[in-house]
C-alpha positions in Angstrom: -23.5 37.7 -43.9 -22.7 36.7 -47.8 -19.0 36.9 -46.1 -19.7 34.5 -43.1 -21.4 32.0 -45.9 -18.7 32.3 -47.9 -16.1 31.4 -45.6 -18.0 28.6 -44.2 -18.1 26.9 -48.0 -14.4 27.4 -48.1 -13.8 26.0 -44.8 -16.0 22.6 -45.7 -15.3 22.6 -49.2 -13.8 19.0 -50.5 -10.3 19.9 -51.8 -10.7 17.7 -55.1 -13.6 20.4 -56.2 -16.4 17.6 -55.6 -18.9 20.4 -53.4 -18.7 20.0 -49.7 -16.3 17.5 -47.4 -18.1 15.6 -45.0 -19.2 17.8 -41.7 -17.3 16.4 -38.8 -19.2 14.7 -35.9 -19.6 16.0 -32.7 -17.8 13.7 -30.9 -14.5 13.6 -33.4 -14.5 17.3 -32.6 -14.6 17.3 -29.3 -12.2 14.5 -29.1 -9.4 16.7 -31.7 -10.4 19.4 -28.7 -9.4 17.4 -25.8 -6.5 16.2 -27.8 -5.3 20.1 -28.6 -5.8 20.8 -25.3 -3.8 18.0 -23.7 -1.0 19.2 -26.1 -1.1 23.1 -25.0 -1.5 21.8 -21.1 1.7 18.9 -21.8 4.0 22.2 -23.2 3.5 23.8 -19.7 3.7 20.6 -17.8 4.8 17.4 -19.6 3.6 15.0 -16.6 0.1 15.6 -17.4 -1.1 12.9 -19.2 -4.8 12.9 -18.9 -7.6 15.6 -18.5 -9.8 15.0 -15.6 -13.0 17.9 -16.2 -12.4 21.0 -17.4 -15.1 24.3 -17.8 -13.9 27.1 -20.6 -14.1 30.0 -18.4 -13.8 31.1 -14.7 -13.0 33.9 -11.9 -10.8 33.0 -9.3 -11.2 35.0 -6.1 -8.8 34.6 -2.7 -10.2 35.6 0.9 -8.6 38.3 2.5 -8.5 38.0 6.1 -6.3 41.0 7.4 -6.8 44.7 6.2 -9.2 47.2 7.3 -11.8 45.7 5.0 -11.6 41.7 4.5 -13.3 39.8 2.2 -13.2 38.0 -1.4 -10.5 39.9 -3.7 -10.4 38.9 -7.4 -6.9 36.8 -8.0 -6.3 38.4 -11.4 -6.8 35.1 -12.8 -9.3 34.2 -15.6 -9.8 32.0 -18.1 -10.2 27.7 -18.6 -9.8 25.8 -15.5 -8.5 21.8 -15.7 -8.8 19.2 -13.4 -5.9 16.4 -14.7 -4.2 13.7 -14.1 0.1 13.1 -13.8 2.0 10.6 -13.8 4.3 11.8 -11.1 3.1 13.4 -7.4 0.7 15.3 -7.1 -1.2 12.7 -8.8 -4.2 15.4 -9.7 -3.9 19.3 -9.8 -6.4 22.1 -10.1 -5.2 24.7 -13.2 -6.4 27.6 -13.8 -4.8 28.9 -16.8 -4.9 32.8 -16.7 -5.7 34.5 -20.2 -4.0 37.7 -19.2 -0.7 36.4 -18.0 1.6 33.6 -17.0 0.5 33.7 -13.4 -1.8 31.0 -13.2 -3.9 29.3 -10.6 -2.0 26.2 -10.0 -2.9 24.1 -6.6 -2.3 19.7 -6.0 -5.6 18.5 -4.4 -4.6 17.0 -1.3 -6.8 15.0 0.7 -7.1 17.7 3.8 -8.8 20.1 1.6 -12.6 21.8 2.8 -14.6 22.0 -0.6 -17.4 24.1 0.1 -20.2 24.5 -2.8 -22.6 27.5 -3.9 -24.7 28.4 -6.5 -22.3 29.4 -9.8 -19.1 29.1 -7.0 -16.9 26.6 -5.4 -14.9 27.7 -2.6 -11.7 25.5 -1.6 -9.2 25.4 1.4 -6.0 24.0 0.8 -4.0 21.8 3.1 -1.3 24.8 3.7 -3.0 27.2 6.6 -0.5 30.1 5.1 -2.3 30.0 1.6 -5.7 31.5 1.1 -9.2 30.2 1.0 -9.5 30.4 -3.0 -12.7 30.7 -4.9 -13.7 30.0 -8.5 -16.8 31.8 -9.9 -18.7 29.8 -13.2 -20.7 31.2 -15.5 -22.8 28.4 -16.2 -23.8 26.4 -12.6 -23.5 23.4 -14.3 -20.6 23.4 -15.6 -19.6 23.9 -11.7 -21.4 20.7 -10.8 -19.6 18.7 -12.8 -15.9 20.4 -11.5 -17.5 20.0 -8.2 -18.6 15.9 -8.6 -14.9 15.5 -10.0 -13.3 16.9 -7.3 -15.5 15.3 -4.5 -14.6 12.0 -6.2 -10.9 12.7 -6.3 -10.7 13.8 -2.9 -12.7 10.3 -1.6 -10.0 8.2 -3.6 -7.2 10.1 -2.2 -8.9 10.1 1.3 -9.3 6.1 1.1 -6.8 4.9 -0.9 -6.6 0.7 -1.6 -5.4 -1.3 1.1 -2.5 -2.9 0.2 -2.8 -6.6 0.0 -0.5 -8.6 3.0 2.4 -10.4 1.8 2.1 -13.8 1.5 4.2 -15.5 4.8 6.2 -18.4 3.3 6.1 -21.0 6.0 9.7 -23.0 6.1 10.0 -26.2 7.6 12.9 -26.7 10.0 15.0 -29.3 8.4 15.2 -32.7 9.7 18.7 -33.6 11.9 19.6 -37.0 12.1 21.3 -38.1 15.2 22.4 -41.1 16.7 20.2 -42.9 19.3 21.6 -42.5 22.6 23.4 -46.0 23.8 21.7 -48.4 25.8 22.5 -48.4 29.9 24.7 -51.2 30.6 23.1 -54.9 31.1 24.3 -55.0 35.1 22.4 -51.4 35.1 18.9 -53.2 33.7 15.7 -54.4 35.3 13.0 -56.3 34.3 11.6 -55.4 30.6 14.8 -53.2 29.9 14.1 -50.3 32.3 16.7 -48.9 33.7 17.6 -48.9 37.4 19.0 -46.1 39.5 22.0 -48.0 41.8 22.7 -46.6 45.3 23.6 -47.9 48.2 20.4 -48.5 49.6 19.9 -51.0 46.9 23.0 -52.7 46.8 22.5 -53.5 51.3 19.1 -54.4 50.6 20.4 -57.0 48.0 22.8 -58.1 49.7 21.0 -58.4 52.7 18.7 -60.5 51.0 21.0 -63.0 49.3 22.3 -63.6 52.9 18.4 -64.7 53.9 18.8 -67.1 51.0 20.0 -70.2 51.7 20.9 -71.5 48.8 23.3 -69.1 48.5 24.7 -69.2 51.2 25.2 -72.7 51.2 27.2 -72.1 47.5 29.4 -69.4 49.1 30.4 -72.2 52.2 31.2 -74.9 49.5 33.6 -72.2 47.8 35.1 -71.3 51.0 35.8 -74.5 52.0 37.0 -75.6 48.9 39.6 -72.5 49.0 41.0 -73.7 52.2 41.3 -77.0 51.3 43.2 -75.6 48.1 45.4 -73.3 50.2 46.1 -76.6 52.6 47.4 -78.8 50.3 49.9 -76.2 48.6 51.4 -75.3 52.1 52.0 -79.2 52.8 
């Protein structure tokens, strides 16, 4: 134990030989965590940019459906398990990052996924029918309740995403054409107060019909005839 003292002096000790450095807080060493981890995570994908929930150590299972004997089979997969964040699609992913080998637990939640929670286990469906039903074992049941309220929050955003906001419709006004005013119907084609008159030849007999009844007129027209005559007499004398 003199050993495990001894190493935890050096590890503290202030490097100008002035006894021991400041301890570090809890929270700058969880934040130099998160930041280590985002690093490791970044070197096998460098679209993840943010950390969603994680829980340092799980057992994935997978369903087995066919075979003389189905049921939960471990996946060979243990170790840390990350919800995060990318900036390309899939938006969010589900990592597990195996401890004994490259072959990780790697899955994009998708909004037609069926999370189903126990006690210490989340069970999840994914949105491809020829995948199978995995199923991630915790140690600690609430360190699954928090991967679980992640999740169910991701999968609500996913499943009603913002509405996009309608365009705004720019109303144009026709434009304006200027023409001329039509012309004016011809004076002989007038009535009373300007309005125009329709001529047929209904109304041309029943005018002249009338100026016959008028005597006045008539009386002009036989000065003019006469007058005519009397013009065409004397030229042939």
């Amino acid at each position: 134990s003199s050993g495990l003292f001894a190493q935890f002096d050096r590890l503290f000790a202030d490097p100008h030989g002035r006894g021991r450095a400041p301890v570090c807080t809890m929270a700058s060493l969880d934040n130099a965590r998160s930041k280590v981890m985002l690093e490791n995570l970044q070197q096998l994908d460098p679209h993840i940019e943010q950390i969603m929930i994680y829980s340092t150590f799980v057992v994935a299972y997978l369903l087995q459906h066919d075979g003389p004997s189905p049921g939960w089979r471990k996946a060979n997969i243990e170790g840390p398990v990350y919800v995060v964040r990318r900036n390309v699609e899939p938006r969010y992913q589900l990592l597990v990052a195996n401890q004994y080998s490259k072959n990780n637990l790697l899955d994009a939640v998708h909004p037609d996924w069926e999370l189903d929670c126990q006690d210490n286990y989340i069970f999840y469906k994914v949105e491809d029918p020829s995948k199978r039903i995995r199923g991630l074992w915790f140690h600690e049941d609430s360190e699954r309740k928090k991967v679980e309220q992640e999740l169910e929050e991701l999968l609500n955003e996913l499943r009603n995403p913002p509405k996009a906001e309608p365009e705004a419709v720019v109303t144009r006004e026709a434009p304006v054409v200027h023409t001329e005013s039509p012309a004016p119907a011809p004076a002989s084609l007038m009535g009373f107060g300007g309005q125009s008159v329709t001529v047929t030849a209904e109304n041309v007999r029943a005018a002249l019909h009338a100026l016959a009844e008028d005597k006045g007129f008539v009386r002009t027209v036989m000065e003019t005839l006469r007058k005519a005559q009397a013009q065409d007499a004397g030229r042939s004398g």
